[in-house]
C-alpha positions as CSV (number, residue, x, y, z in Angstrom):
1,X,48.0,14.6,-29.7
2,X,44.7,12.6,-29.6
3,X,43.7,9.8,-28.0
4,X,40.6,7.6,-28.1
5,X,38.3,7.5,-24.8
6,X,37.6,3.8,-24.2
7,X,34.2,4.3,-23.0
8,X,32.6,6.1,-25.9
9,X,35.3,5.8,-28.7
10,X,35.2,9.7,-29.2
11,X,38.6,11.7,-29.6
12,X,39.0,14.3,-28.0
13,X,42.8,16.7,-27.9
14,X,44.9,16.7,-25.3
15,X,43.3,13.8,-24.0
16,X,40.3,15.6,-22.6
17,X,36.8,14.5,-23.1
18,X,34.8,16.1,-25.3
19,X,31.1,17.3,-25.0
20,X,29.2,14.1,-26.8
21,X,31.3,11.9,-24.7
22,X,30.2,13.5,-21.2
23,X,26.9,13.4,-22.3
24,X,26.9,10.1,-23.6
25,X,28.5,9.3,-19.6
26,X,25.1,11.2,-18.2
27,X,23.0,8.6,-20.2
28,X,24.3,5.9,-19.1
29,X,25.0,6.7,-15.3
30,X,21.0,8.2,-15.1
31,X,19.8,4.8,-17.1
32,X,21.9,2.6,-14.9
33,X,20.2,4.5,-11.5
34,X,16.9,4.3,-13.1
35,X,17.4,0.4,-13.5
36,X,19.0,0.0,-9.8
37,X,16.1,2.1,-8.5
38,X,13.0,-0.4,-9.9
39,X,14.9,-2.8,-9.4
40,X,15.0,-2.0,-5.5
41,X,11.5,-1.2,-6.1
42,X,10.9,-4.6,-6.9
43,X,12.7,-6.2,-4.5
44,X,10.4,-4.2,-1.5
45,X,7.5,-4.5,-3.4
46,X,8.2,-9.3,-3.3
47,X,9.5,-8.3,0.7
48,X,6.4,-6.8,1.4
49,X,4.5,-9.0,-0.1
50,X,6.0,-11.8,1.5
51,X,5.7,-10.1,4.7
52,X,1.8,-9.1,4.1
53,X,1.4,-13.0,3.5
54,X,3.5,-14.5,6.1
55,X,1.4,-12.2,8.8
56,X,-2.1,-13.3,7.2
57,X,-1.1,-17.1,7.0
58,X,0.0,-16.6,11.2
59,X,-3.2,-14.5,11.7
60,X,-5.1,-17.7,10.4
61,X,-3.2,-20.1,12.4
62,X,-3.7,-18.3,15.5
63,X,-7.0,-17.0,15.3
64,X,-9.3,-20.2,17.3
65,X,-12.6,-18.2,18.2
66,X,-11.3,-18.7,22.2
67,X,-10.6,-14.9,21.9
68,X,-14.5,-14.4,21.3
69,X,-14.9,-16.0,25.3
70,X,-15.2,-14.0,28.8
71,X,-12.6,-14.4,30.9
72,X,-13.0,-14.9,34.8
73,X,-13.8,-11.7,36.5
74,X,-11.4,-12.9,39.7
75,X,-8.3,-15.2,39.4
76,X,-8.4,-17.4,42.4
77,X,-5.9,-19.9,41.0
78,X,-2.6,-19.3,43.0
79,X,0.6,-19.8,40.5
80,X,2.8,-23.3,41.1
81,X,6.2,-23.7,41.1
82,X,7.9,-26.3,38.5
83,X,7.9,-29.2,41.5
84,X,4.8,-28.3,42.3
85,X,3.6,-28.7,38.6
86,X,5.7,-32.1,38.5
87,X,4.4,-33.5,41.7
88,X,0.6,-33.0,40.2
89,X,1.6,-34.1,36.9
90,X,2.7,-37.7,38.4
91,X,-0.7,-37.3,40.0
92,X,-2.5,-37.1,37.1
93,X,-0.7,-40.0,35.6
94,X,-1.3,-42.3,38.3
95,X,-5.2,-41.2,38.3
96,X,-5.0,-41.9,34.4
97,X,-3.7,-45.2,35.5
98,X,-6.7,-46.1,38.0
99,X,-9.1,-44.9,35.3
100,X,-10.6,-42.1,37.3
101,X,-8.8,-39.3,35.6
102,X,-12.0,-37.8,33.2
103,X,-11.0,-36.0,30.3
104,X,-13.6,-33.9,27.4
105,X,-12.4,-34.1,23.9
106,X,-12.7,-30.2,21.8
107,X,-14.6,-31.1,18.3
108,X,-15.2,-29.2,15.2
109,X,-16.7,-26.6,16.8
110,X,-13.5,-26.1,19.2
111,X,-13.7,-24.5,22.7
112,X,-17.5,-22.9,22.9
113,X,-19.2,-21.6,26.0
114,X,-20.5,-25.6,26.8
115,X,-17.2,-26.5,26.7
116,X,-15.6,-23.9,29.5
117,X,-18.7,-25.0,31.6
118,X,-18.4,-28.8,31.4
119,X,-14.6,-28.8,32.0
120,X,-15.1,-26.6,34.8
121,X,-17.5,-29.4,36.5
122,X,-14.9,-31.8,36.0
123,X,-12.2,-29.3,37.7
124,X,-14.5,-28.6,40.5
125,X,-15.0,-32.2,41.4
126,X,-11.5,-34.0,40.2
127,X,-9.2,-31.3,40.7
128,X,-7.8,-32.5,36.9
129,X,-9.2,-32.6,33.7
130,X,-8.1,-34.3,30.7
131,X,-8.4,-32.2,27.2
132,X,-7.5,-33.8,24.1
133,X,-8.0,-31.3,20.4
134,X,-9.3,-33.3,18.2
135,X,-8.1,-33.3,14.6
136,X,-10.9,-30.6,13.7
137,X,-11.0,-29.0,16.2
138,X,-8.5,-26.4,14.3
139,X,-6.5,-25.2,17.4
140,X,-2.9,-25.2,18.0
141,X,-2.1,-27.4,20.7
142,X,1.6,-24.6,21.2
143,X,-1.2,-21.9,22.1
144,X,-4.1,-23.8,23.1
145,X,-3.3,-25.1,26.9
146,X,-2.5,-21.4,28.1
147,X,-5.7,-19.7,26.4
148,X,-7.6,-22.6,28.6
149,X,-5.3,-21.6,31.8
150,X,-6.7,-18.2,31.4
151,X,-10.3,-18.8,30.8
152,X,-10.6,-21.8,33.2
153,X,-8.9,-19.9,36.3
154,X,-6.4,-23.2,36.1
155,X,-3.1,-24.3,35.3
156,X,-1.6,-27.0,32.8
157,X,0.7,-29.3,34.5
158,X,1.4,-31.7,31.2
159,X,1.0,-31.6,27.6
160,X,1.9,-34.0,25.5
161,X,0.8,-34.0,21.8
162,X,-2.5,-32.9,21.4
163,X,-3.3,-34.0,25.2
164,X,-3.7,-31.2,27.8
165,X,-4.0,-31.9,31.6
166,X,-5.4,-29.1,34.1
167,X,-5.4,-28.5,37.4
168,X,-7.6,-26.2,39.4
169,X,-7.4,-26.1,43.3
170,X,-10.2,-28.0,44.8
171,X,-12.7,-26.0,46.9
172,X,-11.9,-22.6,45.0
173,X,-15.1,-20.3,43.9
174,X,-16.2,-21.3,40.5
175,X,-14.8,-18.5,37.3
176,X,-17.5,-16.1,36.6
177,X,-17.0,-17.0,32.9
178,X,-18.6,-20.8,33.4
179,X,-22.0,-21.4,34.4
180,X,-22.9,-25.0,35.3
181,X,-24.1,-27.3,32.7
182,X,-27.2,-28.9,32.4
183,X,-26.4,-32.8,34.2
184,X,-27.2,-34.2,30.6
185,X,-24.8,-32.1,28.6
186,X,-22.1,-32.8,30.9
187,X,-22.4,-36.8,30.6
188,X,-22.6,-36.5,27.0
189,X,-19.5,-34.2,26.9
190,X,-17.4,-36.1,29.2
191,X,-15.7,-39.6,29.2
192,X,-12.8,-41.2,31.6
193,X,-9.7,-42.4,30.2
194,X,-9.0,-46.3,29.5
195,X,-5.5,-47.8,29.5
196,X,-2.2,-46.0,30.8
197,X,-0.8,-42.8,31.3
198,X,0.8,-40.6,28.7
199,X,4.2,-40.7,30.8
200,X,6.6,-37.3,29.8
């Protein structure tokens, strides 16, 4: 008795497969494989590429020339707690308020050596500094304000927006890292803030 394999329509007695049919089943198993196979290939191939794109486009975010500055030899700083860091914050407000809180606006050339030096005259004398980024500037304000706590020897006690308030303890030795400016640099880099505070 015969009967008729489904797959290949081949007959083959007493119902096994014959020879043609088995090959025929090779065929199409190693073509099938074949396809599966490049079409994995393709699918790593579009991953990594996405990948190798997602880490360029971060790498260009990121990168903000800062990493190009020294940093202070010596940390005199000391860390704050969180109500030590809200007590000065209110501080800074209520300076902002009085208009005797100075702040220095970053430009299109971002944070540069004249920069670190004028903020630091500002720290030295105020105990607070005001920085606002400007639109470009081409920082990130999520990574900006601790880049500046490390190469100012200070620490940010509010951001909001693009507006970053430092503190640095008054009386500590000036950061290695920022040489004084020149008096006429530092009046053309700095101006006090108008108005209220920027409550948070």
């Amino acid at each position: 008795m015969q009967r008729t394999d489904a797959a290949c329509g081949t007959k083959a007695p007493g119902g096994q497969h014959s020879q043609p049919c088995t090959m025929h089943h090779a065929a199409a198993m190693s073509a099938i494989m074949q396809a599966s196979m490049g079409s994995q290939q393709l699918h790593l191939q579009h991953v990594s590429s996405h990948v190798l794109h997602a880490a360029v486009s971060d790498e260009e975010v990121t990168s903000s020339g800062m990493e190009d500055l020294p940093l202070p030899e010596t940390r005199y700083q000391r860390s704050l707690d969180m109500k030590q860091i809200k007590a000065l914050r209110t501080a800074s407000n209520t300076a902002a308020k009085d208009k005797t809180l100075a702040y220095i606006q970053v430009g299109q050339q971002g944070v540069t050596q004249t920069f670190l030096s004028a903020a630091m005259d500002i720290l030295q004398k105020h105990e607070f500094v005001r920085v606002k980024l400007g639109e470009g500037s081409g920082l990130e304000r999520k990574d900006t304000a601790s880049q500046l706590e490390l190469l100012l020897d200070a620490v940010c006690v509010h951001q909001i927006g693009f507006t970053i308030t430092l503190y640095r303890q008054h009386g500590l030795p000036r950061p290695s890292n920022c040489p004084s400016n020149r008096q006429q640099d530092l009046e053309g880099a700095v101006q006090v803030v108008g108005g209220g505070a920027e409550e948070a």
